[in-house]
N, CA, C and O atoms as CSV, one atom per row, in Angstrom:
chain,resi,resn,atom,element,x,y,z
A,1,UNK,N,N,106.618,59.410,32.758
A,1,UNK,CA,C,107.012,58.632,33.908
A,1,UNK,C,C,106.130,59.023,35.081
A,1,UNK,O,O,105.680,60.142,35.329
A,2,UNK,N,N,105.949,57.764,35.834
A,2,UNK,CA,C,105.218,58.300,37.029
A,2,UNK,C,C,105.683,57.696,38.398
A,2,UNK,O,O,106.300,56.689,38.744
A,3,UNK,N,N,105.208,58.579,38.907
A,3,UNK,CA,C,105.638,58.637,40.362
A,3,UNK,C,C,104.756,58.073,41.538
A,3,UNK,O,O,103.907,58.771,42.091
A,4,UNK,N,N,105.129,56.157,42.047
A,4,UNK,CA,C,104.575,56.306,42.708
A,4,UNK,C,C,105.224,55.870,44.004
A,4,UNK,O,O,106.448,55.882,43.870
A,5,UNK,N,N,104.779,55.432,45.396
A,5,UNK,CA,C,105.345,55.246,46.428
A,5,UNK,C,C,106.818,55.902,46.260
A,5,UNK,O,O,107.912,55.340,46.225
A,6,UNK,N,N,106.589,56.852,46.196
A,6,UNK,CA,C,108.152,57.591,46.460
A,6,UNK,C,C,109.048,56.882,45.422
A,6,UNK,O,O,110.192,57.297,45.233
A,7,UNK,N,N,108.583,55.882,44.783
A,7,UNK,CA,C,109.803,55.457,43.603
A,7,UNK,C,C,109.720,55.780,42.556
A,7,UNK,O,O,108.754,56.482,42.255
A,8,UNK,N,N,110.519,55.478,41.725
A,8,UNK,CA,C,110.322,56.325,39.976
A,8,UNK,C,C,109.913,55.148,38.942
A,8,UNK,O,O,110.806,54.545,38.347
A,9,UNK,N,N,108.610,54.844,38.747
A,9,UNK,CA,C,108.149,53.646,38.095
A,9,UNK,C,C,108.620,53.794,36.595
A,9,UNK,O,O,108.011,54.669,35.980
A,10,UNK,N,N,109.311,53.303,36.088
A,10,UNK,CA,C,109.410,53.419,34.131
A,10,UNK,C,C,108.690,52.755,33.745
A,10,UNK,O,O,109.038,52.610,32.573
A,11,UNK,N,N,107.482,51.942,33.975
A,11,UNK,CA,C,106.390,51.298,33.883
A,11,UNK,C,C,105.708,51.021,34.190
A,11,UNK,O,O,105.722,49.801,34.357
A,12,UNK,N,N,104.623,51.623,34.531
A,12,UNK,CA,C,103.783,51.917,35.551
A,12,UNK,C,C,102.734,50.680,35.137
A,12,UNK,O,O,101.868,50.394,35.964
A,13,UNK,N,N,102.790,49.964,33.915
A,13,UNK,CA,C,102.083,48.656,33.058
A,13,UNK,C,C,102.471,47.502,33.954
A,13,UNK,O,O,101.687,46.578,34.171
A,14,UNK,N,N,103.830,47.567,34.535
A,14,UNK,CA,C,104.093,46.426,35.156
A,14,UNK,C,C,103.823,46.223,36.153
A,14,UNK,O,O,104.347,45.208,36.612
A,15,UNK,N,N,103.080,46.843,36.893
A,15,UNK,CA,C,103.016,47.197,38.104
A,15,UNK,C,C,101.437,46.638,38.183
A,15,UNK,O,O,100.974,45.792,38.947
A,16,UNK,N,N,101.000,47.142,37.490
A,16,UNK,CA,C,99.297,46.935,37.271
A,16,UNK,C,C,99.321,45.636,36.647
A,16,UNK,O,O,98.355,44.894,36.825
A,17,UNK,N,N,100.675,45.112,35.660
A,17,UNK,CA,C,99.666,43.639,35.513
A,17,UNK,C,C,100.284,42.779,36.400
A,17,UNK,O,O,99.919,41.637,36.120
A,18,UNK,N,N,100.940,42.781,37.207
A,18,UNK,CA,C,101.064,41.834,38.260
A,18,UNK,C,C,100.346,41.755,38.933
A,18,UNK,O,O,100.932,40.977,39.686
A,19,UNK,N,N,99.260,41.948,39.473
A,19,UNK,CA,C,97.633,41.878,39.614
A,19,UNK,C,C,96.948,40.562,38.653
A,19,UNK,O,O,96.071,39.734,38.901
A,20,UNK,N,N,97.906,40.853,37.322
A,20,UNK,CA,C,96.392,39.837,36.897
A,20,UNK,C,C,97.103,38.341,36.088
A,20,UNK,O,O,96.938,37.326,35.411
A,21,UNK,N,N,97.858,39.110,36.723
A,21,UNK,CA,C,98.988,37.163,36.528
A,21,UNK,C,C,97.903,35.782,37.003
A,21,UNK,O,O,97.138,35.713,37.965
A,22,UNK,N,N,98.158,34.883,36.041
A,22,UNK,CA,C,97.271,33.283,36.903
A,22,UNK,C,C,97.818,33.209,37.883
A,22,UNK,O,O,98.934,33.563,38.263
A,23,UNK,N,N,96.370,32.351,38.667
A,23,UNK,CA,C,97.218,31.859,39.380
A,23,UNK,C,C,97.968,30.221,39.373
A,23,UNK,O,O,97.884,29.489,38.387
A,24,UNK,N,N,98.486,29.938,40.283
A,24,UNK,CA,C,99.707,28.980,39.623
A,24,UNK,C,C,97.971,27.197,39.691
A,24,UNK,O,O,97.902,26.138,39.068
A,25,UNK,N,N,97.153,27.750,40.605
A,25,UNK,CA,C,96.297,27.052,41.028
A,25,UNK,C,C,95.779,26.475,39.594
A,25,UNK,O,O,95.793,25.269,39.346
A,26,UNK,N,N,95.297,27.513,38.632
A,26,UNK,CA,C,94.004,27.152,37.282
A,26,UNK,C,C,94.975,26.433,36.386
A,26,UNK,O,O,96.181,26.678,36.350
A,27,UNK,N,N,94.475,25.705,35.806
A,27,UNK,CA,C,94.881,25.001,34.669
A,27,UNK,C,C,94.761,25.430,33.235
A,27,UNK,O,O,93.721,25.875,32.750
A,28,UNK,N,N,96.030,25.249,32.507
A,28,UNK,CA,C,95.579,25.333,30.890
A,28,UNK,C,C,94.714,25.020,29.977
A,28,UNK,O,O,95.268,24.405,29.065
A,29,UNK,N,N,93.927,25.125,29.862
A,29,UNK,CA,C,93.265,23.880,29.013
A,29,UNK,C,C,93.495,23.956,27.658
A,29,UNK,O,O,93.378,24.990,27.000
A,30,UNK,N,N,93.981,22.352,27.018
A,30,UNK,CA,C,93.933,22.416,25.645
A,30,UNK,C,C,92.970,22.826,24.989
A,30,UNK,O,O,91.842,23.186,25.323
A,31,UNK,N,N,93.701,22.721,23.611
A,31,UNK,CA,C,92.487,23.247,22.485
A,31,UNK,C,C,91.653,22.197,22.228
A,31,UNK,O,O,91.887,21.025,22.524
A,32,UNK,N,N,90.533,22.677,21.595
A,32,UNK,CA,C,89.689,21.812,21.381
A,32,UNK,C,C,90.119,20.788,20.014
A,32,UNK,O,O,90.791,21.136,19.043
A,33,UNK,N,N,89.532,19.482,20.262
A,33,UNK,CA,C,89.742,18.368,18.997
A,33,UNK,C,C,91.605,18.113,19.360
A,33,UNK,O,O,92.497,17.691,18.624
A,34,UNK,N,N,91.621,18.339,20.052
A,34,UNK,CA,C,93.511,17.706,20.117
A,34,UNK,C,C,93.804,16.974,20.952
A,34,UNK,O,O,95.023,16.813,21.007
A,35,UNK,N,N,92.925,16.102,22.080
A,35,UNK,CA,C,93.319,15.056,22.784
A,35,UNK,C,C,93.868,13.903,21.800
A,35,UNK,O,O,94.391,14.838,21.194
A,36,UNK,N,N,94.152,13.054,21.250
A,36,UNK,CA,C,94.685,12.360,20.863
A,36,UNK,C,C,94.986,12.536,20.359
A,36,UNK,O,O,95.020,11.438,19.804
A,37,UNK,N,N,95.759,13.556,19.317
A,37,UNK,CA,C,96.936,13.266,18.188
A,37,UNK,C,C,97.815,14.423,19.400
A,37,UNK,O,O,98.962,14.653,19.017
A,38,UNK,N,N,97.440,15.134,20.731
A,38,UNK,CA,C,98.401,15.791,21.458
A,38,UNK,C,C,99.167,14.433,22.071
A,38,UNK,O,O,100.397,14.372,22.076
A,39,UNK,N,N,98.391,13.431,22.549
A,39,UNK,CA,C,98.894,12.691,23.298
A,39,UNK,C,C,99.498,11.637,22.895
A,39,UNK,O,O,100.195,11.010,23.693
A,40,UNK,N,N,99.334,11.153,21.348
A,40,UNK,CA,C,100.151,10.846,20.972
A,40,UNK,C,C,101.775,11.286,20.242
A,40,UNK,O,O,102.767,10.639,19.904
A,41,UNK,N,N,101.405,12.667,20.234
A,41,UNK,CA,C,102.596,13.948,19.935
A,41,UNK,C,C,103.658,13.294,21.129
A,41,UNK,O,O,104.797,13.016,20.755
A,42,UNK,N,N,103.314,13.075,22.424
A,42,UNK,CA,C,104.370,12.753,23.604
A,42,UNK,C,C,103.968,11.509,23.752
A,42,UNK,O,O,104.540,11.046,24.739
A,43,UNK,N,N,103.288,10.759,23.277
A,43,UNK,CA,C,103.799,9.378,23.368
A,43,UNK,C,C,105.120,8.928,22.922
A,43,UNK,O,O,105.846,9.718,22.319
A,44,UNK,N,N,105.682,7.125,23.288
A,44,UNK,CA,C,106.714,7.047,22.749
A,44,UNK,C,C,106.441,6.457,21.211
A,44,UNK,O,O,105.297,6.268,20.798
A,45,UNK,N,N,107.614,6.195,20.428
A,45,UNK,CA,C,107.517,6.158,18.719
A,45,UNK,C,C,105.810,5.205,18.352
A,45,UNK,O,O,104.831,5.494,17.664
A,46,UNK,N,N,106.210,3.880,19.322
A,46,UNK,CA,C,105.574,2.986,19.285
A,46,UNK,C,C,103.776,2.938,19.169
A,46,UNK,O,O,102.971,2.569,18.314
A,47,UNK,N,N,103.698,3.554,20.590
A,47,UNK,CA,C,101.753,3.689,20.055
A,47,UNK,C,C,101.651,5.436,19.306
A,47,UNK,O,O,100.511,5.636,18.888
A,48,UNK,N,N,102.413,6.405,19.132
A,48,UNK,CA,C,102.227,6.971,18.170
A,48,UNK,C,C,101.676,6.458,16.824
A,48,UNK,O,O,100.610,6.733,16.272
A,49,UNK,N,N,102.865,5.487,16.367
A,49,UNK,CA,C,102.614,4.652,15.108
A,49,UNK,C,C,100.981,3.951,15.133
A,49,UNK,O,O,100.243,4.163,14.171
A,50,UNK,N,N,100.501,3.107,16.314
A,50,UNK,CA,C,99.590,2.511,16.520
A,50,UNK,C,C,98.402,3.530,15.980
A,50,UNK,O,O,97.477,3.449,15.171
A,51,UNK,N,N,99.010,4.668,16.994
A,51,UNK,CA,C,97.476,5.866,16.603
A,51,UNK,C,C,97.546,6.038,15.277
A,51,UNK,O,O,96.456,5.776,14.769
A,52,UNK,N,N,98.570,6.450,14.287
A,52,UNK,CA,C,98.471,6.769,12.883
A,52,UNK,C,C,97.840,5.167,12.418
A,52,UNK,O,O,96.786,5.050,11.793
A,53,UNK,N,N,98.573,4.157,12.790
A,53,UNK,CA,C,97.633,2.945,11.972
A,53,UNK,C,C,96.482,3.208,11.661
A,53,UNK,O,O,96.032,3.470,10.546
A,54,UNK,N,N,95.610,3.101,13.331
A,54,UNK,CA,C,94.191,2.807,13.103
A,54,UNK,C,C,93.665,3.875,12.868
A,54,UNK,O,O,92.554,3.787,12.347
A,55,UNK,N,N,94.171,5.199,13.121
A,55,UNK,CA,C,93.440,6.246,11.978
A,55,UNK,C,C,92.943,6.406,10.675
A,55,UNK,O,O,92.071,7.035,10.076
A,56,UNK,N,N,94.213,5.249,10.385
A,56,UNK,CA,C,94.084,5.477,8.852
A,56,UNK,C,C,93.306,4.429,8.547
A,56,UNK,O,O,92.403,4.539,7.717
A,57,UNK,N,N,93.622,3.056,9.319
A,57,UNK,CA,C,92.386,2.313,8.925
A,57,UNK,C,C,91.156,2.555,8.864
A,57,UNK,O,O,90.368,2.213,7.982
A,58,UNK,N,N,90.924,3.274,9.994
A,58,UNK,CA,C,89.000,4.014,10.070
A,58,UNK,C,C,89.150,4.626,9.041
A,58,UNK,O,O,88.332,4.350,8.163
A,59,UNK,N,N,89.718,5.189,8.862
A,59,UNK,CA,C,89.718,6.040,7.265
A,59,UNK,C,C,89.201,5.367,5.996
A,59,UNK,O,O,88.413,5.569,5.072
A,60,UNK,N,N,90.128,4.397,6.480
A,60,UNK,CA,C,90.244,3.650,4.885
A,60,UNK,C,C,88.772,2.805,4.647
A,60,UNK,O,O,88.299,2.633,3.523
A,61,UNK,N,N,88.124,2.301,5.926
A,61,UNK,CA,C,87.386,1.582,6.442
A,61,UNK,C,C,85.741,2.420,5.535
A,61,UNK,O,O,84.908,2.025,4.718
A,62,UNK,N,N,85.937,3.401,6.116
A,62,UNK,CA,C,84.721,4.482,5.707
A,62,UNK,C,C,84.694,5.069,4.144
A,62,UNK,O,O,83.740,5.168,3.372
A,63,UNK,N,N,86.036,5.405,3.975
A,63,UNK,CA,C,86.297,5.048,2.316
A,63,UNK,C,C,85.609,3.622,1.199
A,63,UNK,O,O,85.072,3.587,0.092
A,64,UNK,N,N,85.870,2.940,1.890
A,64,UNK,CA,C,85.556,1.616,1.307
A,64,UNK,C,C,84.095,1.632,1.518
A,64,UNK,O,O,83.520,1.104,0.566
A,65,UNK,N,N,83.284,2.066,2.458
A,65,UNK,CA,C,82.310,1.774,2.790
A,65,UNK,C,C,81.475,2.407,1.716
A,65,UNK,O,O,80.496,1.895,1.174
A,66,UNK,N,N,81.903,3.385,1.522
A,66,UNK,CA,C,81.515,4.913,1.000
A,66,UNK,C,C,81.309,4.406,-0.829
A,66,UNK,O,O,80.351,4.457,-1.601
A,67,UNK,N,N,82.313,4.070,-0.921
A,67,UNK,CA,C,82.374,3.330,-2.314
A,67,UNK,C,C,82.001,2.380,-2.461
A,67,UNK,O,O,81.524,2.280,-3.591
A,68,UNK,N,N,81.918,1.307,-1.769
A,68,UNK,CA,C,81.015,-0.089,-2.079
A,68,UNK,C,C,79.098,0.669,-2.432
A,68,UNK,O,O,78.274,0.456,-3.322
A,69,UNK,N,N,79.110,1.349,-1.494
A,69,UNK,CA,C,77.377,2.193,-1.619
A,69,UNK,C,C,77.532,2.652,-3.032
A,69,UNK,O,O,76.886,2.033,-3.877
A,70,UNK,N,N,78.349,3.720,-3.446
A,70,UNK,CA,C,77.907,4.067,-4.545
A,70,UNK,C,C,78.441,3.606,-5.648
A,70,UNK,O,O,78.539,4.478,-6.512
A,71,UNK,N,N,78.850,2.499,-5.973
A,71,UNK,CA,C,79.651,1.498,-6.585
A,71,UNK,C,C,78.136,0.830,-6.541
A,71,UNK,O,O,77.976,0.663,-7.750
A,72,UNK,N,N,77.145,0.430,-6.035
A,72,UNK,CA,C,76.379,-0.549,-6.147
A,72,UNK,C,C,75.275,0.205,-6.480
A,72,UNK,O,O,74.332,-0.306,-7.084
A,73,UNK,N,N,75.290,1.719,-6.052
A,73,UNK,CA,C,74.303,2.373,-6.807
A,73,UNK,C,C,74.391,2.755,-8.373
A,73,UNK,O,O,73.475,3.255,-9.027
A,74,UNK,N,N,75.628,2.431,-8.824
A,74,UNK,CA,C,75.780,2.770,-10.888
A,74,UNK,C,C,75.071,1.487,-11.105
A,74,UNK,O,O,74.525,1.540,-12.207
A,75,UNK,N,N,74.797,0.063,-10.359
A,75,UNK,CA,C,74.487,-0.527,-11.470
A,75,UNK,C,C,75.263,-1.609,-11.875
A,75,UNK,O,O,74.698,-2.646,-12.221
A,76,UNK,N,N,76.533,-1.515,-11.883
A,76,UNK,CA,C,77.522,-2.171,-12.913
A,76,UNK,C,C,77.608,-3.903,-12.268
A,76,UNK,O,O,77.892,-4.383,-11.170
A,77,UNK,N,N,77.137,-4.554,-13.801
A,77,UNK,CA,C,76.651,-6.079,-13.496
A,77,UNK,C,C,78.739,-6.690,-12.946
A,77,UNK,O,O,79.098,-7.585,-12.181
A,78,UNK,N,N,79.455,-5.837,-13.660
A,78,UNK,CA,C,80.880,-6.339,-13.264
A,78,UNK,C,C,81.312,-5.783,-11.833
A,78,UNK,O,O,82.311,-6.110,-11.192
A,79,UNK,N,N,80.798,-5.306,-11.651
A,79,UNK,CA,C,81.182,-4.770,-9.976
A,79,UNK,C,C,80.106,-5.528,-8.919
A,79,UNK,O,O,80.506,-5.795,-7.786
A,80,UNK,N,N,78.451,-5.934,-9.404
A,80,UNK,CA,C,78.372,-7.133,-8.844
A,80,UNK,C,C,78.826,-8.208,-8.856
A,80,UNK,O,O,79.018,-8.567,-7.694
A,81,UNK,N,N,79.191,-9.144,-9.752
A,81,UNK,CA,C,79.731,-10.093,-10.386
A,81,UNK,C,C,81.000,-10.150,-8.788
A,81,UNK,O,O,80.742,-10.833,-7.797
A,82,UNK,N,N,82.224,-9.325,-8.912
A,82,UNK,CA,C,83.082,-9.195,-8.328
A,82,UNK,C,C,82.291,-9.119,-6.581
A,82,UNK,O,O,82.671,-10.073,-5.902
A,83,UNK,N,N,81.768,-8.611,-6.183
A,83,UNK,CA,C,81.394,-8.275,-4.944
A,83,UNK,C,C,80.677,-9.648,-4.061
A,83,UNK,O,O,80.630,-9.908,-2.858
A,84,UNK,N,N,80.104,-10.438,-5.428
A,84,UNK,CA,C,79.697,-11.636,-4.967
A,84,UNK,C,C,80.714,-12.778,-5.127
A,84,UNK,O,O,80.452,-13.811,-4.512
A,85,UNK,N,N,81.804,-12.743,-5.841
A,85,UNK,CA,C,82.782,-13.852,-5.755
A,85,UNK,C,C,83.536,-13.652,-4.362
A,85,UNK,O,O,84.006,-14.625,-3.773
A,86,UNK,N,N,83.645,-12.230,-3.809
A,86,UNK,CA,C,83.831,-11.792,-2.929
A,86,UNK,C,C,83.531,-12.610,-1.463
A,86,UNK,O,O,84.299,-13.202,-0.705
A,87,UNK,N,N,82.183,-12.390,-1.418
A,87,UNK,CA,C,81.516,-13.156,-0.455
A,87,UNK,C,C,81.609,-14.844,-0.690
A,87,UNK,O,O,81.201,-15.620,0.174
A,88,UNK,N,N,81.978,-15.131,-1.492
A,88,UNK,CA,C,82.045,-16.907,-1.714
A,88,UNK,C,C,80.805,-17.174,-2.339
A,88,UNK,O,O,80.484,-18.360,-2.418
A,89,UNK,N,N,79.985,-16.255,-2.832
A,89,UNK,CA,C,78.529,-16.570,-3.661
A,89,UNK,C,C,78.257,-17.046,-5.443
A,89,UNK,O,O,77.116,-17.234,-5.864
């Protein structure tokens, strides 16, 4: 225990970190990569849902993309066949 200003400190830790408290001034800053699924975390139900939609659509979007490429790189005369009835060809 120590002794200071004439009082009997039982933590002399607390004393020293009240010094290095924020101040109320600086800001938190989020973590990185979490602006939008934070802000949709406190959105209401509604564009939450919206954000999961089109997430998943870009998803799905780049998926598809991803596979039409290497789907056309095997070759396969039935996966052209299909890709052009597709287009109206």
């Amino acid at each position: 225990m120590e002794k200071r200003s004439g009082r009997l400190q039982s933590r002399p830790s607390a004393v020293a970190g009240r010094n290095l408290a924020r101040h109320p001034a600086r800001r938190a800053f989020p973590p990185p990569l979490a602006g939008v699924w934070m802000q949709a975390c406190r959105a209401p139900a509604a564009e939450a849902i919206c954000t999961l939609l089109l997430s998943l659509a870009g998803i799905g979007s780049l998926l598809l993309a991803f596979a039409t490429v290497w789907l056309r790189l095997q070759n396969w005369p039935a996966f052209e066949a299909w890709v052009q009835r597709l287009g109206g060809g």
